[in-house]
Residue, then its C-alpha position, 0 to 999 in steps of 0.5 A: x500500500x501506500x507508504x507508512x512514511x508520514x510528512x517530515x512537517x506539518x507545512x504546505x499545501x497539503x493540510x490545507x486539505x486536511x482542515x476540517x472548514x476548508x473544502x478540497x480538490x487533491x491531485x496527488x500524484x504516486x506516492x505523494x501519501x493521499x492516503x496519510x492525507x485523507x486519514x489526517x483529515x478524518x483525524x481533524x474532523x474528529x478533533x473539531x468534535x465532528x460526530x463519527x457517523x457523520x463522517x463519510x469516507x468512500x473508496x472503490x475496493x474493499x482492501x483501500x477501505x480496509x487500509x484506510x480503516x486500519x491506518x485510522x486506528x492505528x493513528x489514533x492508537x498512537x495519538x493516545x499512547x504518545x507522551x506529551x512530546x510526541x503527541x504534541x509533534x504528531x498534532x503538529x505535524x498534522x496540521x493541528x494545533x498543541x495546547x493542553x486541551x487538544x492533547x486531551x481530547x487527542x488521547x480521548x479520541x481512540x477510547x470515544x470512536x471504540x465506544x460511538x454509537x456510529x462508526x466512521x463509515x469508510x466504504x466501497x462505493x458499492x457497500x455504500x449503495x448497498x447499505x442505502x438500497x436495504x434501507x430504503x428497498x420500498x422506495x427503490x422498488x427492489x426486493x427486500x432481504x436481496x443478496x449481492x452476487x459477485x460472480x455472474x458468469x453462470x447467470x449471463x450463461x442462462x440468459x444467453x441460452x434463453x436468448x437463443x431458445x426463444x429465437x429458436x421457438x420462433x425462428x421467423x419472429x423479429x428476435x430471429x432476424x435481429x441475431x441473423x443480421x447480428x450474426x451476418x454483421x458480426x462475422x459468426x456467433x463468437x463476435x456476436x456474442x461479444x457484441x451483445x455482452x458488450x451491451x451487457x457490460x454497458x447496461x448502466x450506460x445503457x439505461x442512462x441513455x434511454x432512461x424514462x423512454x417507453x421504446x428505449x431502442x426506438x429511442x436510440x435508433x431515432x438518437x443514432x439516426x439524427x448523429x449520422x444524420x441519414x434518411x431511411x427512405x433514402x437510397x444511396x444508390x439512387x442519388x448516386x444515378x440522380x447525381x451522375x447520369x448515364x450520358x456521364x457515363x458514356x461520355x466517360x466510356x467513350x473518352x477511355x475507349x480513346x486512350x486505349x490502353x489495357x486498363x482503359x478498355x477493361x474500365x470502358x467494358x465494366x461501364x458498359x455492362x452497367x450502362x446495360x442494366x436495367x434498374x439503377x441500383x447497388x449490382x450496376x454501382x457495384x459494376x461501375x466502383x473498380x473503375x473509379x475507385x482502389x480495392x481500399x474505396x480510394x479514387x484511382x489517380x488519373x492525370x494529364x499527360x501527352x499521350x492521353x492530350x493526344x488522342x482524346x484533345x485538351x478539352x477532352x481530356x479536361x472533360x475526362x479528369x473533371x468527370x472522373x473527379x465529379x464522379x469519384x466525388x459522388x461515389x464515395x458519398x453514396x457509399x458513406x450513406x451507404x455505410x452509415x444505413x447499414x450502421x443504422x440497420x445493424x445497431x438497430x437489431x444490436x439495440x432490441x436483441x441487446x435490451x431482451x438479452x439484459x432483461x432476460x438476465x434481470x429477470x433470473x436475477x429478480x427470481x432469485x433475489x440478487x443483484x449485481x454491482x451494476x444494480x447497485x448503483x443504478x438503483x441507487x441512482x434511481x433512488x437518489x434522482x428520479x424517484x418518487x420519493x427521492x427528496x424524502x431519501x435525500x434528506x434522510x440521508x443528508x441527516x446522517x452524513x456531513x462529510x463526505x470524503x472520497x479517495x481515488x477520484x480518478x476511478x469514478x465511473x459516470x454513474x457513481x458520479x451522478x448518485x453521489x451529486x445529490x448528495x453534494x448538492x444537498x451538503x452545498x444547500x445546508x453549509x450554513x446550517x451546521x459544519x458540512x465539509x466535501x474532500x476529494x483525492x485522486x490522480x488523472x495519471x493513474x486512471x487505469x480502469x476504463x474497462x470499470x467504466x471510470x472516466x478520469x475527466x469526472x474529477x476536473x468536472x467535480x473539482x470545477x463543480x466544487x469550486x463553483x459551488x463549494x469555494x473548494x481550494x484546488x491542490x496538487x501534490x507532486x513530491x513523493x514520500x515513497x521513491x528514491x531520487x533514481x526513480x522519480x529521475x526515471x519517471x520525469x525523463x519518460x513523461x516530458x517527452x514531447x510525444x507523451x507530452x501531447x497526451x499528458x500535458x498536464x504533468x508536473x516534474x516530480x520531485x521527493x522527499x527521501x533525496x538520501x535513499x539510494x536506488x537504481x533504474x537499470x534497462x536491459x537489452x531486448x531479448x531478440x528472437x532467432x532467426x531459425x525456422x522451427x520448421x526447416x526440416x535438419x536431416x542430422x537431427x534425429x527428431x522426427x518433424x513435427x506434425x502440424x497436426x498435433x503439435x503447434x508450431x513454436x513462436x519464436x517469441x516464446x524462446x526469446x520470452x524464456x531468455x527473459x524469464x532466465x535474465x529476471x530470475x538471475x536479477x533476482x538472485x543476484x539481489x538476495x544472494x548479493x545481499x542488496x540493502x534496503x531502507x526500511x522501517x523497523x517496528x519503532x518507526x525508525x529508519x534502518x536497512x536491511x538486505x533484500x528478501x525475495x517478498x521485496x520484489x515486485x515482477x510487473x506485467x502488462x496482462x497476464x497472457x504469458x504469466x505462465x513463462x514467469x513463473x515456470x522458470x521461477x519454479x525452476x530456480x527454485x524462487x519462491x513466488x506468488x503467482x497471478x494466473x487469474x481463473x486458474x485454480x481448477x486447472x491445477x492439478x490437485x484439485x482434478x484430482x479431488x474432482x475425479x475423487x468426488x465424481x468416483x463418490x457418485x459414479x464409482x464405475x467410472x475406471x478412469x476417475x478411479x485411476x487418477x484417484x489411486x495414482x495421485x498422491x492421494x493414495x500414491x499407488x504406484x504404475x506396477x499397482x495399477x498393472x496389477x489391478x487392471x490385470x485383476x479379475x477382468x470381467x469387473x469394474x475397478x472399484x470393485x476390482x479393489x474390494x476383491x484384491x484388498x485381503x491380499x494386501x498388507x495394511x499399509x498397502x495403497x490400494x488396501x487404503x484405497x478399498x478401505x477408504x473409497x467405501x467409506x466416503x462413498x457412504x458418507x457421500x449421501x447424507x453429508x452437505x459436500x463442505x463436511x465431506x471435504x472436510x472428512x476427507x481431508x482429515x482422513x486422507x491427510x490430503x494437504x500433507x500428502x500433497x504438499x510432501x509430492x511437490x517442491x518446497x517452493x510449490x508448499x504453499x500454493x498447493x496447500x491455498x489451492x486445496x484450501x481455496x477448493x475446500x472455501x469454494x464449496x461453501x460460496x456458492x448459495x451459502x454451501x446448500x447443495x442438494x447434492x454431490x452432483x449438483x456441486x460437480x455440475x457447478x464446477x463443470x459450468x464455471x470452467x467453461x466461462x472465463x470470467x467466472x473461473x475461481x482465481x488461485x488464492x495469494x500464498x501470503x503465509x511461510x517464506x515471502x515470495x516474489x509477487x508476479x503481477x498485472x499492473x492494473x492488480x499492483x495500483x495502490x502496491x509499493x515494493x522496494x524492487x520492481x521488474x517491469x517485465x515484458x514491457x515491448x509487448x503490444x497490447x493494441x486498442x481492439x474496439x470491434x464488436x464492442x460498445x462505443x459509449x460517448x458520455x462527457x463529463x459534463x452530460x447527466x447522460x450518455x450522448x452516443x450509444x452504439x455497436x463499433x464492427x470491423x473497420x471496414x465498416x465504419x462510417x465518418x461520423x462514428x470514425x470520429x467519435x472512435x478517433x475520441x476513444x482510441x487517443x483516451x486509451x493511448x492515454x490510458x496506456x500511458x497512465x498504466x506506465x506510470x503506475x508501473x514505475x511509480x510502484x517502485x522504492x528503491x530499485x526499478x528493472x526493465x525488461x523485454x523480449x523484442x515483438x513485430x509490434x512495439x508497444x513503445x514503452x521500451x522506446x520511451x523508456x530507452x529515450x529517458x535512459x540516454x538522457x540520464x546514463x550512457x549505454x554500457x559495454x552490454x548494451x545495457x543502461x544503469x543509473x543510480x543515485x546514493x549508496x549506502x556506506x560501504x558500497x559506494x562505487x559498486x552497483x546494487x543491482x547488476x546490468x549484464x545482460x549482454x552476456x552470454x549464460x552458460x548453456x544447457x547441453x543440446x542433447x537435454x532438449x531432445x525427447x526421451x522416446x526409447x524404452x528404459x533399461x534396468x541399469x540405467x534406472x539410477x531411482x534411489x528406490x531402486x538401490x534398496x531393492x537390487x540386492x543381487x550382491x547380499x549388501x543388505x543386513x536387513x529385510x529388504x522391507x526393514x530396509x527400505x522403510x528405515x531408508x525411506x524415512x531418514x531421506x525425507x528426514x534429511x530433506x526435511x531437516x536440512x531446507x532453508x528455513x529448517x524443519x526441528x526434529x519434532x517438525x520432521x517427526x509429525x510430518x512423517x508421520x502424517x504422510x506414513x503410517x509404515x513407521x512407528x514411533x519408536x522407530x521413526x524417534x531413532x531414526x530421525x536422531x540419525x538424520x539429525x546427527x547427520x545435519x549436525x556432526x561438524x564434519x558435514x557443515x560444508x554440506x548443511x551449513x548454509x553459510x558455508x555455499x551459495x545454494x543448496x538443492x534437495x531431491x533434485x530430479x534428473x532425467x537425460x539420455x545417455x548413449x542412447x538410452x534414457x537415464x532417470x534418477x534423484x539426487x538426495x543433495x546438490x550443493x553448489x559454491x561458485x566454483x564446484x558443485x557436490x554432489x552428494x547420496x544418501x546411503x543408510x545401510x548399517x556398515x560394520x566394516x571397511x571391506x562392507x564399506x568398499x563392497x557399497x563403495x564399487x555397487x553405487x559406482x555407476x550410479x554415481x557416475x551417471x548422476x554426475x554426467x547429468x549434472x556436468x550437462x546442466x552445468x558445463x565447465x563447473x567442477x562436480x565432486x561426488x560422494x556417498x554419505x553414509x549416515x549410519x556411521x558418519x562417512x562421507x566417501x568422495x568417489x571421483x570429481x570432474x572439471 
């Protein structure tokens, strides 16, 4: 959020703002502390004996007002704990005055608001609307008792099949015509459809804009035709024939037929096929176009020259250029007339389908007593202006509010703007009456949401409104309190370029308040793309070629994406493991420094399309990262696994949602389990398969759990809501532990929220009332067709901060020490067809154009012109959106990209900045800095090598493995502790394997960063096993932590003592020709070696045992080393087998 940094004083313009007797329009720029304004304000109003209720603060997001509502709290808090010294400087620097009986009623604040019969309301708009509208629901003619439904994907879903069903029961009615001429227009049902939910999105707009109208698409057919200014009786055609005669005509014909050319006499022919037309109409215009006009509706150039004068005269070939330029003239009007009838006729059917479609979905919300965002504030409006009782409402409400405060102004939509004017108007009229006072804050330069419906013009329009009607004073903060000099350098050499300029001419230089906080902005070179064509068939490579038909032909973009991908995860461990500082706070409030964690940096994204690269390779390197893949939580797969479990439940014949059941970890049957059990009884289903193999299983045997616990559920599955069902099973099946222990330490914590996320998600929809099992299955069946109302993956916040990859429109209102513009040379393009074109200024009470935008082909001048309007806004907003990128950055900004055929023109803008700062580097690189911290003057903090080359992979890991795995390449720990050909084992194989099993997960355990203790390891284990018992595990676990801890090992298990350290490392390669597959117990890597060290549990007793294990796990060895040697070339790779039992480490051989 916003910098906790308050202002070093109380001067300045600022808290003018924050006077409780002064009205205030605040445009505050990034970072500039509005929040910490708009609080202090609350703060002052308090002090001036305001009651709390009457005071009104409004944001747009539930996390603002959550922000806002604990910044409060803890200001207050801190105004009555401060001894006077500091209370008096807090009063001071809030704009107040020191005396005795402030200070007093300063530490009475706190105890009074905790105690007040009405709270400070700090809302959404939205919650706002909705707490008017269940007061008043008589009056706004809703129903009462109505609930808020936040995700309507599946109600827009049932309307849309409705829709259709009722065209389809009358396919000759108008409904009918209107999606067939819709369907003809728009290309096919998938424009279609978008066309119509754009209308849908809009309905507010549309309501606005024939609202009180009997007919409204009557209405704005009638509106639509008046802009484009066109007659239906009209045509086109026939004015073109009324303005050009056939005589024309001929005389043209025959001019061409002079000059002969090939050209000419193929002109001459098409007017004459024409002129043999009976009817003037669009076939003979249609005829006569290529003669007078380009394939682009262009006119053909036809000049004078000395061949043509020749044989047609001056006068004839003057006659000829003034007819073709008479007749060019009046085609091109013809077709623009005809052009803006067909966008009459077209958005005339867009209107009657668009207005049944929303009614159909009020309708289905009316039946089941919901309404939507949009139904809030519409109605809400209604309430507050038009209705019957509307003036008895507003003075209602007028009697509770008197303060009306709202943040983030720029995100007003034209409908939030109009329900709140009464209330303006209404403080405005009774300003003599008592203490009534009106404060906004927001900034045109980080309105992002035009796809919410905000218009940024509104808070000019409200600023003069207030001033008109208010005596508001107008203020704008520009010196920021969250970034270091070297970003607001960056930020002001990218906005006064001229060419943004021109969009944004109302940017002030920025300046900051922190001048001796050190940072850096770094731009990194364009990952460029290769020059190979994936499809240029090599006879010495031994793949097959691909088949179109199967596999999709690799953009090179994606490779170059990937480079990037490697160039941000090495920034990022070069930060953490470099120890770059930081400025932050401590928990006193002072300034301090600190190195750089992983949860300190911020990965910035334009949109989410390839999100999935990021993170990809994140997961790699082993970064911890919280992920921003939106819709995407019933993709993963954990939850396809509990979704096959519970359709197992209800369909327990079903053989494939069995398999994957006993596959996944929640039973974790292994593939020779699953042999065994299609192999079973044949003429049975699988479920049953498993009740008759069960006896003769052991205990603790998977498929013996499976046929234990399958029933079971099954049983429970009939008479249990499914939120208790999840609930059993999750006990009873240890499924987080068990699915956290199958993944990487990295992917803990996203798979723990991804199955608590589904565990949630069976309880949000109709408040967890399922009739049934399958009735929540259909429901997760519907949701994943729609993207739109696909549930998210839920932010893994808790354990080890992670790297926060982001959109940038998710990290408005975010800071981060270290932000990576990532991406930043993708093409996002301003696609506006078959979609809304909604025209409503700032100062209109209502919309004044309305209407359906198709392809371009098919737009006339008039809409040209108000599209013209909307394209230079969101190039605007575009340009908003990079400065929210960069203005979320404290200390360290990095950008990135891969080069794309279409440029965005961040990267160009951002480059130009950079050359006016730095030079460019011997990598091709810019790197500014401002400050350094004591001890790193002269180094950089952040490194800018882009130019260099990394060392790459062996070629031969990228081939597929395709051949068929031999046993001795089969280096699988597991398999070691059953090859007992050479009698190295003391035990039983099963002893064996059980003891071994448990202390390498005991080590992995006990040996990650951070650590688990011993207890930790033992209820882990113990939660994912039940082959162990608990004296044996207590032994065996001791062994494995003497291991981590004797002295002779630290090199191995002291972090201090490496760079990074890798457990459970799998490696699969292709070694002369034939597959190798196998997991490395423990990588540790320094700058110059990497060990590569095995865990060997057996019990050794002498030196020629010892020797004997030594030469049987040669091979292995010596096939885990080749496999790394090709991921990492040219490092030095020492080998060993650490033997725990008798704390050995045995070096077998190491390779340079």
């Amino acid at each position: 959020m916003n910098s906790t940094n308050s202002p070093a004083s109380g001067t300045g313009d600022s808290l003018i703002a924050a006077r409780p007797d002064v009205n205030a329009t605040v445009s505050a720029s990034a970072g500039t502390g509005k929040t910490w304004l708009l609080v202090t304000r609350i703060i002052r109003l308090l002090l001036a004996d305001t009651e709390p209720g009457s005071i009104l603060a409004l944001t747009f997001t539930r996390k603002a007002a959550a922000e806002m509502q604990m910044r409060l709290q803890e200001r207050l808090y801190q105004l009555a704990t401060a001894d006077d010294n500091d209370l008096s400087g807090l009063l001071i620097q809030a704009g107040s005055i020191a005396d005795d009986d402030m200070k007093r009623k300063s530490r009475e604040l706190y105890e009074k608001l905790l105690h007040a019969n009405f709270q400070v309301r700090l809302q959404t708009f939205h919650s706002f609307c909705q707490d008017i509208l269940s007061h008043f629901p008589m009056e706004a003619d809703i129903t009462p008792g109505f609930e808020l439904i936040e995700n309507t994907a599946l109600l827009q879903q049932q309307a849309w099949e409705e829709l259709f069903a009722e065209a389809t029961r009358n396919p000759q009615g108008r409904l009918a015509n209107d999606l067939d001429a819709l369907m003809q227009a728009c290309n096919g049902p998938s424009n279609t459809r978008t066309s119509l939910n754009s209308m849908l999105h809009h309905r507010s707009d549309w309501w606005a804009f024939t609202e009180n109208k009997k007919d409204a698409a009557a209405y704005a057919s009638m509106q639509l035709q008046q802009q484009l200014e066109v007659d239906t009786a009209t045509d086109p055609y026939s004015c073109f024939f009324a303005d050009v005669s056939c005589e024309q005509l001929g005389r043209f014909e025959e001019l061409l037929r002079k000059h002969a050319t090939k050209t000419n006499l193929g002109h001459a022919e098409l007017i004459a096929n024409a002129l043999r037309e009976q009817d003037h109409d669009e076939d003979m215009f249609r005829l006569l176009a290529p003669v007078f006009l380009t394939s682009k509706q262009t006119p053909r150039s036809r000049k004078s020259s000395k061949s043509q004068q020749a044989v047609m005269g001056s006068n004839g070939e003057a006659s000829f250029l003034q007819l073709h330029q008479e007749i060019c003239k009046s085609m091109l009007q013809a077709m623009e007339m005809s052009r803006r009838l067909r966008t009459l006729e077209l958005n005339a059917a867009w209107y009657r389908t668009g207005q049944h479609y929303i009614d159909l979905y009020q309708k289905l919300k009316r039946e089941q007593r919901v309404l939507d965002f949009t139904d809030l504030e519409w109605n809400c409006y209604r309430l507050l202006n038009e209705a019957d009782n509307a003036h008895w409402v507003q003075y209602k409400i007028d009697q509770r509010i008197d303060h009306v405060l709202i943040d983030e102004f720029q995100d007003t939509n034209p409908t939030q703007w109009q329900l709140i004017t009464p209330l303006l108007e209404e403080i405005a009229a009774g300003q003599g009456e008592r203490s009534r006072s009106f404060f906004l804050v927001g900034d045109e330069k980080q309105s992002i949401y035009s796809f919410r419906r905000a218009n940024p013009k509104l808070q000019q329009q409200a600023s003069d409104y207030l001033a008109r009607t208010m005596s508001s004073v107008d203020i704008k903060l520009d010196a920021s309190r969250r970034s270091s000099p070297a970003i607001i350098d960056t930020v002001n050499a990218v906005f006064k370029q001229d060419e943004i300029r021109h969009y944004m001419p109302d940017f002030s230089v920025h300046s900051t308040y922190l001048k001796d906080v050190p940072g850096s902005a770094s731009l990194f070179p364009l990952q460029q793309t290769d020059d190979d064509d994936p499809d240029v068939f090599d006879e010495t490579d031994p793949r097959p070629p691909r088949n179109p038909l199967l596999q999709a032909r690799k953009e090179s973009h994606e490779s170059t994406r990937i480079e990037e991908a490697h160039l941000i995860a090495e920034q990022i461990e070069h930060l953490v493991n470099e120890q770059v500082m930081i400025s932050v706070k401590n928990e006193n409030g002072e300034d301090c420094t600190r190195p750089v964690v992983f949860g300190d940096i911020m990965v910035l994204m334009r949109n989410r399309t390839h999100i999935g690269v990021y993170e990809s390779l994140l997961r790699e390197r082993g970064i911890p990262f919280i992920g921003s893949q939106r819709g995407s939580l019933l993709d993963n797969q954990e939850i396809q696994d509990l979704e096959k479990l519970l359709d197992s439940l209800i369909a327990p014949f079903n053989n494939l949602s069995i398999a994957q059941v006993l596959k996944s970890p929640i039973f974790a049957a292994t593939d020779e389990d699953l042999v065994r059990l299609s192999l079973q009884h044949k003429d049975a289903k699988w479920y049953q398969r498993l009740q008759q193999l069960e006896p003769d299983l052991p205990a603790d045997h998977a498929l013996s759990r499976a046929a234990r616990l399958l029933p079971h559920w099954h049983r429970l599955a009939d008479t249990m809501p499914v939120h208790d069902l999840l609930d059993r099973i999750y006990a009873e099946a240890n499924i987080i532990q068990r699915y956290a222990a199958s993944v990487s330490p990295a992917q803990q914590q996203r798979v723990t929220a991804n199955l608590q996320r589904f565990h949630e998600l069976s309880l949000e929809h109709d408040s967890g009332r399922y009739p049934s099992l399958s009735h929540f299955l259909h429901y997760l069946r519907s949701i994943r067709q729609y993207k739109e109302g696909r549930p998210d993956e839920p932010a893994t916040t808790h354990g080890q901060p992670g790297v926060k990859l982001m959109t940038i429109h998710a990290s408005k209102g975010l800071e981060s020490p270290v932000v990576i513009l990532a991406d930043c040379d993708n093409q996002s393009g301003h696609n506006n067809a078959y979609s809304a074109l909604v025209d409503w200024p700032a100062t209109s009470s209502r919309p004044t154009r309305f209407q359906l935008i198709t392809n371009k082909e098919s737009i006339d001048e008039s809409t040209d012109a108000v599209l013209t309007q909307k394209e230079e806004a969101q190039t605007r907003e575009e340009l908003n959106l990079l400065y929210v990128a960069l203005t979320r950055a404290r200390q360290y900004l990095l950008v990135t990209g891969s080069a794309s055929r279409y440029k965005s023109g961040w990267y160009e803008y951002i480059e130009t900045a950079m050359q006016s700062l730095t030079r460019v580097d011997e990598n091709n690189a810019y790197y500014y800095s401002s400050g350094a911290y004591a001890g790193t003057a002269g180094s950089r903090t952040v490194q800018a090598h882009a130019g260099v080359s990394r060392i790459r992979p062996d070629p031969e890991l990228t081939r597929p493995i395709i051949h068929a795995v031999k046993k001795e390449h089969m280096i699988a720990p597991s398999l070691s502790f059953h090859d007992n050909e050479n009698g190295l084992f003391t035990q039983s194989d099963s002893d064996a394997v059980r003891r071994g099993i448990a202390i390498h997960r005991a080590l992995d355990l006990m040996s990650r960063e951070p650590p688990h203790t011993t207890d930790q390891a033992r209820q882990q284990i113990s939660q994912e096993s039940s082959l162990v018992d608990n004296d044996e595990l207590a032994s065996w676990i001791d062994e494995a932590g003497n291991t981590i801890s004797n002295i002779k090992f630290q090199h191995i298990f002291k972090p201090s003592e490496y760079r990074r350290a890798i457990n459970e490392l799998p490696i699969m390669y292709q070694h002369n020709s034939q597959p190798v597959f196998g997991l490395i117990d423990r990588l540790v890597m320094n700058d110059d070696q990497i060990l590569l060290i095995d865990y060997k549990t057996h019990q050794v007793e002498t030196d020629l045992q010892l020797e004997s294990l030594v030469d049987a796990f040669s091979e292995q060895l010596y096939l885990y080393q080749t496999g790394v040697k090709k991921l990492w070339p040219g490092i030095r790779i020492k080998s060993g087998l650490l033997f725990t039992h008798s704390a050995r480490l045995v070096w077998t051989d190491d390779t340079g």
